[in-house]
N, C-alpha and C positions, 0 to 999 in steps of 0.2 A: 422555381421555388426560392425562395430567399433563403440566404445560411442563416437566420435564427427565426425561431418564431416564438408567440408568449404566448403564457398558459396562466391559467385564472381566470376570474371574474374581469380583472381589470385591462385596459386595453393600452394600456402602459406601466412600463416597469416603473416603478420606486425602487431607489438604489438606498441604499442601507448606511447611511453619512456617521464615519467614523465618531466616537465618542471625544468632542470640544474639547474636552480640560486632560484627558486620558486615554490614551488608547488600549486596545485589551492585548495582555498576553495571551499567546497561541504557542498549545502544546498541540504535536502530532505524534501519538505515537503509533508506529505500524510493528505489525506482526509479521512473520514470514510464513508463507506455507498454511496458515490457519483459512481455515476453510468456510464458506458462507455457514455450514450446518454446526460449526462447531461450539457456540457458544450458548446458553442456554437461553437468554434474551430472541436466540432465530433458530429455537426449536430442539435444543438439545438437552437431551435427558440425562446423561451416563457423568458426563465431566462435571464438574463445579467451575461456574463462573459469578459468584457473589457481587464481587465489583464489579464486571461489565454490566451485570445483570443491572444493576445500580444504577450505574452510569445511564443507562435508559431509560430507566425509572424516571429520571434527574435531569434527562436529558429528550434530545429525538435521534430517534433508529429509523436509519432508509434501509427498505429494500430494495432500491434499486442503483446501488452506488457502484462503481464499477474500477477495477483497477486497472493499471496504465499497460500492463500486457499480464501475459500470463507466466512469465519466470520474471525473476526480481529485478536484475539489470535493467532493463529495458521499462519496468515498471517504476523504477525508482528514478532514472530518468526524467520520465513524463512527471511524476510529482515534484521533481524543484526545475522544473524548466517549463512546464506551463503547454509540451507541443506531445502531439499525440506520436506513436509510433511509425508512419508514415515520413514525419518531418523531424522527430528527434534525434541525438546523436547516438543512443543507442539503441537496437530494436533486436536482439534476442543476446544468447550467453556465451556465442562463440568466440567473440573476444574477450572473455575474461577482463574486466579492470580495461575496458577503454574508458579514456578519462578525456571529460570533460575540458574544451576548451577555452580559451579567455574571453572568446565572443557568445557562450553561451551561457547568456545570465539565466540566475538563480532566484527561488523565492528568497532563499536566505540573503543574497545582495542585496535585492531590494527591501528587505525588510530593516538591512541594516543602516542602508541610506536612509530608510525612516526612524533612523534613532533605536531598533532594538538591540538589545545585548540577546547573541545568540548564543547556542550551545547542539550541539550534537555528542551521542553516544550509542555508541553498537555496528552496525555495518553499515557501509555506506555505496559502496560499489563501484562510483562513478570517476575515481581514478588514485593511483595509491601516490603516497609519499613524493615528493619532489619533481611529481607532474602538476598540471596546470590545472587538474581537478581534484590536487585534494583539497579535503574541505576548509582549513583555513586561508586558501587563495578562493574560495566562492563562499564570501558571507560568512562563514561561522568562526567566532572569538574562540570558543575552546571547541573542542574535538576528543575525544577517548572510544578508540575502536578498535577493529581488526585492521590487519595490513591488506588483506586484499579480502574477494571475494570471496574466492577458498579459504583463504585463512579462516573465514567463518564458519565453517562449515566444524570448526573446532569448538567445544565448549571450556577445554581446560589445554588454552594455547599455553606455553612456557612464556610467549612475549605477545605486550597489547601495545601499541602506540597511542602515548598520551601529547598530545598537540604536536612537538615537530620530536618527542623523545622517542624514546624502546622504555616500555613499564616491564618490568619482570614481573613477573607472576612464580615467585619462587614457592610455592605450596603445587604445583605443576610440575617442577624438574623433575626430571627420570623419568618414574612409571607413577610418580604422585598423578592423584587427581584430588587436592583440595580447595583449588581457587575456580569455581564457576564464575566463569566470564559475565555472564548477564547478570549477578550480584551485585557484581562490581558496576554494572552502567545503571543498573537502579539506585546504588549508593552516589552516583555521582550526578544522574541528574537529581535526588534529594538537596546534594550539598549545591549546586545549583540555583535549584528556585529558592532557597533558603539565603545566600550571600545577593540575591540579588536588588539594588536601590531600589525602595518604595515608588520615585520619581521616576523611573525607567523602564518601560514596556521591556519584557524578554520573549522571543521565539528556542523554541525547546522542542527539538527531535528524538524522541525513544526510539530508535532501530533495534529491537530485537529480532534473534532468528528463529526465536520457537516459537513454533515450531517444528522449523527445519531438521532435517537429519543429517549426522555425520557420514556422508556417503560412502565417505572411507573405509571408517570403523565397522561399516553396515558390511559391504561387502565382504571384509574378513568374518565377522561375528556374525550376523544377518540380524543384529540389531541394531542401529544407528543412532537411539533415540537417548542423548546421553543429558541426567539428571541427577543430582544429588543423591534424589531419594524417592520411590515410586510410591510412598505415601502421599494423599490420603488414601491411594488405591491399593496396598500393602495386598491385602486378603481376599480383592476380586480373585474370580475363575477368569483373569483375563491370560490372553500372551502375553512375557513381560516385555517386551515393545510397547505392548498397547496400554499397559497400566502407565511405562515413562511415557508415553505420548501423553497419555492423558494429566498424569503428573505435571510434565512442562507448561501444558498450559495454564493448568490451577496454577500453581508459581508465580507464572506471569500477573494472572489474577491477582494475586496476592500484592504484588510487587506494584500493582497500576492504582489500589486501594492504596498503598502507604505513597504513592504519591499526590491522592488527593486529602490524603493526611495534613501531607506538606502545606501543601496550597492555603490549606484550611488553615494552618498553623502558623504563617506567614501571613498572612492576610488579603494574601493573593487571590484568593476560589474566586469571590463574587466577582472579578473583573478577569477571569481568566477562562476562552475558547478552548476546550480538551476535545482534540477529534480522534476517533480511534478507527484503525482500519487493518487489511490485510494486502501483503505485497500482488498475490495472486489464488488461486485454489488452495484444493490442497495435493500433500505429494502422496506417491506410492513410491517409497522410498525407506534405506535402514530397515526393512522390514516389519515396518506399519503398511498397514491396507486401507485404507481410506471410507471404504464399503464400514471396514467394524463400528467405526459412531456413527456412521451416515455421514459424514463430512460435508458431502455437497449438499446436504439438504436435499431438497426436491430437485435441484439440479441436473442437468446432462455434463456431464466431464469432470475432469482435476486439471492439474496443473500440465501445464504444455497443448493443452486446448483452449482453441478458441468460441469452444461451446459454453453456456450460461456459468458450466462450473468451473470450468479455470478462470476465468476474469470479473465474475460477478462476487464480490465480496462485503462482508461484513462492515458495517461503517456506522459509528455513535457519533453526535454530538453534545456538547456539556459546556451550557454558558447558562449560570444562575441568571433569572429574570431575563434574560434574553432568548437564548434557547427554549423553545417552549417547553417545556418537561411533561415527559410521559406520552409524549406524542410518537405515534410511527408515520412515517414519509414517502410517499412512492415516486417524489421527485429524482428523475435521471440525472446522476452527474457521473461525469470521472475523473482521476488522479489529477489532470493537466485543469482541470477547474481551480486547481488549490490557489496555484499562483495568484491572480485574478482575485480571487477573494482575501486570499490573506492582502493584496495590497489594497484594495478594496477598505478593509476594515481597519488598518493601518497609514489608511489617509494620503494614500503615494500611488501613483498613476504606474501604472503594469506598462512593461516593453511594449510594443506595437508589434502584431503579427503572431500573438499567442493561438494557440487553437482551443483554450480554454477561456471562459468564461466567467465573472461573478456567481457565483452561489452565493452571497451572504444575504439575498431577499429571503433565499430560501430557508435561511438560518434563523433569521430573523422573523419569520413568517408572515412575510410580503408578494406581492407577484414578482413571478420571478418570469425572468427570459430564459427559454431554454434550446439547446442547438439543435438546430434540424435533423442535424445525426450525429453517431458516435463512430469514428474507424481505426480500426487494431490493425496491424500485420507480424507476420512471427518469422523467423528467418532460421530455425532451429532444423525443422524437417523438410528443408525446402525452403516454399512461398506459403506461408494459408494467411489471410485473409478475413476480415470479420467487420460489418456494418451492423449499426444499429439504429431503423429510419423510424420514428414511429416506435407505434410495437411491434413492429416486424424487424426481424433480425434474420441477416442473411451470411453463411459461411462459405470461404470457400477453398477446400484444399488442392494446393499447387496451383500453379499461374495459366493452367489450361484447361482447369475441372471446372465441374457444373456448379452454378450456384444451389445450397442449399436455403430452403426460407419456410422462415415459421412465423406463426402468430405468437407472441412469445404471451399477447393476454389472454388469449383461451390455450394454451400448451407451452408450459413453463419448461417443464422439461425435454423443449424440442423433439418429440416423436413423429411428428407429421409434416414432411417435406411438402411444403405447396406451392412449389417452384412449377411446376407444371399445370395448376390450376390457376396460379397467378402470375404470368407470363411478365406483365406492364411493368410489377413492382417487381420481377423479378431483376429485369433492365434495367431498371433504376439505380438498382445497389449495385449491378453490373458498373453500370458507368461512376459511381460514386466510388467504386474499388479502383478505377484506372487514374480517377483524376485528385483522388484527396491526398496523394504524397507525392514526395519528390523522391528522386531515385539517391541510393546513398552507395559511395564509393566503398566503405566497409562492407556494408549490409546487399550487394548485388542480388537482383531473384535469379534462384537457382530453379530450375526445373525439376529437378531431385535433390532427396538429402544431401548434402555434401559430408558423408560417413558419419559416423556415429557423435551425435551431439554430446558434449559434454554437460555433466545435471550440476547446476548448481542452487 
């Protein structure tokens, strides 16, 4: 079988040729933790999401977009490097902040070699301060986040790093909690698109982590879920966990509406891609239950599974007169497609040997190519394992267990193993699991857990 095959009417791709006089700005902003079921555009009732809700109206909603693993590191990874977990340099969370080498190029390099002014704000992951991944040595002009992974896991740190400084957050010191960290990356990707030259295409990453929980604060308290203020959910009969969960993400809400304020206000919207998405599922974590809004949707799993719920996630586009608005998509991509597209659309030829592909036909609504499969690995409890051939999607935990395989188009929420009725495609994705990665000196398959994973 060849590694890509097309899909449509047409029997050849159309590639989607960068805008002659202008190229578009590309905003990504990713969520952390937020779950396929959690926003009300894919089915949720309880939270308020106005501007996502919006944003699809405005734009097109896939259901079937997929992110780069199922914890963040590893996820975040595969979206600025273009290679899936198999072949990227990070593939779970047991090395905390391994960072990113000189030979592993980035969307944001490449975007920058095509003339954008970048920017990143919030968490980043893929290596801290005065190593070789952070992000102002891979592509991005300014930067304002947390110092490491964990640091994230804070919402009212006493210190942020703003490009190569230490920002105090003096409304934080002692037992203060007045400086919400993710305010702060809303107010500065604002001042952002706002200083930016009319003649200069910008890429603009929102990394927030809500919402993630402070795992920390959870375990003492057994609530994690830290927010200004649990309005508008003040007076539900909920748990107050689940009113701040639900609070964070309206917030966020709020926050992704005054950036398309900006946009608006600038004059940037009609020539600007706004793609929204989620690092991974969602968590059981700080003392949220995932169960209480339905989180996964119709789902099987959260986060740390390689089932539809941990890595099938939420994903908007939003490009006036380009993006078709108001459309839903059942076109398959994931995280490592971004690369490829964003150069794609930015008029600059992508590294060689990505294991992602162009999306922008699919953006644009053209025939698109799409890849013969999708493959995950997770390195957290062990080995598990995850293809996606077709509509059949095959799991498999540890490096000696049975394949699991489901029709994922008549049984979405994998209930029905037909690994044994379907022997041929079971072998298939057997073999597609031994040969779609290379083995990684960090990330070695362990037979068993190697002890208690750390959550980030």
């Amino acid at each position: 079988m060849d590694r890509r095959q097309f899909l449509g009417a047409s029997g050849a791709m159309t590639l989607a040729a960068a805008p002659a006089a202008k190229k578009p700005n590309i905003v990504f902003i990713l969520a952390d933790d937020l779950g396929y079921g959690d926003l009300g555009c894919y089915g949720q009732v309880q939270i308020a999401t106005p501007n996502l809700d919006r944003m699809a109206a405005e734009g097109t909603r896939f259901t079937q977009a997929y992110a780069g693993s199922t914890v963040c590191a590893p996820s975040r990874c595969a979206l600025m490097t273009g290679l899936h977990t198999g072949h990227g340099r990070t593939r779970g969370n047991l090395f905390p902040d391994l960072h990113l080498r000189p030979e592993d190029a980035t969307v944001s390099e490449w975007l920058k070699k095509a003339g954008y002014r970048t920017g990143i704000f919030g968490k980043w992951s893929l290596g801290g301060i005065g190593t070789t991944g952070y992000p102002l040595r891979k592509g991005f002009d300014e930067w304002f986040g947390f110092f490491s992974q964990t640091h994230a896991h804070n919402y009212y740190p006493e210190h942020l790093l703003n490009n190569e400084r230490e920002f105090l957050m003096r409304g934080n010191l002692g037992t203060q909690k007045k400086d919400y960290a993710h305010d702060l990356f809303t107010q500065r990707s604002l001042e952002f698109v706002e200083k930016q030259p009319a003649n200069q295409p910008f890429f603009l990453h929102v990394c927030y982590t809500i919402p993630h929980a402070n795992n920390e604060l959870g375990r003492d308290t057994g609530d994690g879920m830290e927010v200004p203020s649990d309005e508008p959910y003040s007076s539900r009969n909920w748990p107050p966990q689940e009113k701040k969960f639900a609070a964070m993400i309206t917030r966020m809400d709020r926050d992704i509406g005054r950036l398309f304020e900006q946009l608006k206000k600038t004059g940037a919207d009609e020539n600007t891609l706004v793609i929204f998405s989620s690092d991974n599922g969602p968590h059981r974590e700080g003392g949220h239950e995932p169960k209480y809004f339905e989180s996964s949707g119709p789902l099987r799993g959260i986060k740390r599974d390689l089932h539809e719920g941990g890595i099938r996630v939420p994903a908007i586009a939003r490009w006036p007169g380009k993006v078709k608005a108001g459309a839903v998509s059942d076109q398959v991509w994931a995280f490592w497609d971004f690369f490829p597209t964003a150069c794609e659309l930015a008029g600059v030829t992508p590294p060689a040997g990505l294991d992602g592909i162009s999306m922008a036909p699919a953006l644009l609504g053209r025939p698109q190519e799409s890849h013969e499969y999708l493959y995950w690995e997770f390195h957290e409890r062990g080995f598990d394992q995850a293809v996606r051939l077709g509509d059949w999607k095959g799991v498999r935990k540890g490096r000696r267990g049975p394949i699991e395989l489901y029709d994922l188009k008549a049984d979405l929420s994998e209930k029905n193993n037909l690994a044994a009725k379907q022997p041929d495609v079971a072998a298939r994705i057997a073999k597609i699991m031994e040969t779609a990665r290379t083995d990684s000196k960090e990330f070695p398959i362990r037979e068993a857990p190697a002890g208690k994973a750390k959550k980030k």
